[in-house]
C-alpha positions as CSV (number, residue, x, y, z in Angstrom):
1,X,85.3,116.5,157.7
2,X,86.4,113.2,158.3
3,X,88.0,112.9,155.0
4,X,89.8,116.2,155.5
5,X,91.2,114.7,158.1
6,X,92.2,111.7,156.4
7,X,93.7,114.4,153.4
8,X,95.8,116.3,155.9
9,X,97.4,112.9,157.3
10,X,98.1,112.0,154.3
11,X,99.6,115.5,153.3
12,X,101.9,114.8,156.7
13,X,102.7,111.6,155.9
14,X,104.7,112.3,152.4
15,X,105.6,115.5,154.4
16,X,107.1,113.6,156.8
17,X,108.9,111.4,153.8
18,X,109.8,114.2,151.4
19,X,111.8,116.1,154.8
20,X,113.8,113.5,155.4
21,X,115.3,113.4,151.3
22,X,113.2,110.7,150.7
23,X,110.6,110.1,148.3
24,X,111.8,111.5,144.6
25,X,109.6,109.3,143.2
26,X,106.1,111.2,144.7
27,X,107.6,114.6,142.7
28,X,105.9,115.0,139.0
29,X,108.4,115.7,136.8
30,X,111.5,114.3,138.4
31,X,110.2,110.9,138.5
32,X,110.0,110.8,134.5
33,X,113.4,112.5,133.5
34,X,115.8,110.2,132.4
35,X,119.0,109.0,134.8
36,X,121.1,111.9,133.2
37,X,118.2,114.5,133.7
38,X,118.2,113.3,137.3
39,X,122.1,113.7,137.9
40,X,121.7,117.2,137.6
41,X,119.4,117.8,140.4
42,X,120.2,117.9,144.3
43,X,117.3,115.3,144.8
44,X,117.7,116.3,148.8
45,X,117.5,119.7,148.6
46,X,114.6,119.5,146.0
47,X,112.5,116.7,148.4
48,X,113.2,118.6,151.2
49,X,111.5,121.6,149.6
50,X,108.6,119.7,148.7
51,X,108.4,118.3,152.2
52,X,108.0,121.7,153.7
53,X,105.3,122.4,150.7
54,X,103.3,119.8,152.0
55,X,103.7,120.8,155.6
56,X,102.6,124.6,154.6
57,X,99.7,122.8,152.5
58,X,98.1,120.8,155.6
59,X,98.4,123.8,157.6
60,X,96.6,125.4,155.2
61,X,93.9,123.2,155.0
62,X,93.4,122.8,159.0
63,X,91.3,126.3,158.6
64,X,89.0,124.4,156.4
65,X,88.3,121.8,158.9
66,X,87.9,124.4,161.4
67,X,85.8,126.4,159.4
68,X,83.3,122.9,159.3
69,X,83.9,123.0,163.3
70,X,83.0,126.8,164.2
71,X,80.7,127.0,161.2
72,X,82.6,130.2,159.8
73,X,82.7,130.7,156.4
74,X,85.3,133.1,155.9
75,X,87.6,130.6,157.7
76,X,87.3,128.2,154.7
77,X,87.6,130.9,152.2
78,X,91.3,131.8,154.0
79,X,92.6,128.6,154.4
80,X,91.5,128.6,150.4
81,X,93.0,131.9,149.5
82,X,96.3,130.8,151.6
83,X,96.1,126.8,149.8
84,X,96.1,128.6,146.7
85,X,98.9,130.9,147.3
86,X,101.3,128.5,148.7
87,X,100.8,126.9,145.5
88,X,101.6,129.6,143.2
89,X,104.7,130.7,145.5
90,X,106.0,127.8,145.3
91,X,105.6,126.9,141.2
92,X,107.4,130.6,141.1
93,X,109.9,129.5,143.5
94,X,110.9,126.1,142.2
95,X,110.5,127.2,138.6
96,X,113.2,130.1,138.6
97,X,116.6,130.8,139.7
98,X,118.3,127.5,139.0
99,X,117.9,126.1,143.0
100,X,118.1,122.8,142.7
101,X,120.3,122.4,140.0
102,X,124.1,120.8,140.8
């Protein structure tokens, strides 16, 4: 538990840095495109997003450290079913529609 506590601050922490526009270099993908590549994207807008993703993420997880408090099972398996689709929401979400292109 005390690990998934240590996860979740750190989930916060490059929350906390991804919110404020800060941070590019923590997003897989951007950090390897060339200078060009990178001119194209609205780095703010896009760490901003991943900010928030992070945010969503740690919430999500809180249910598994409650789950480990309460001892309820089906807790855990939410805060895993939720984990799972913040994930895919937001690989569909960043990955169409052109949003964070200049």
């Amino acid at each position: 538990m005390i690990i998934m506590l240590i996860m979740i601050g750190v989930f916060i922490l490059i929350g906390i840095v991804l919110i404020n526009g800060k941070g590019s270099f923590l997003i897989a993908g951007y950090n390897t495109m060339s200078p060009e590549e990178k001119e194209k994207y609205d780095t703010v807008s896009l760490c901003k997003c991943m900010g928030k993703m992070m945010f969503a993420l740690s919430f999500s997880m809180l249910f598994w450290v409650f789950s480990e408090i309460y001892e309820i099972d089906w807790l855990f398996v939410f805060g895993f079913v939720l984990f799972i689709g913040i994930v895919v929401f937001m690989l569909i979400y960043m990955n169409t529609g052109n949003r964070f292109k200049k």
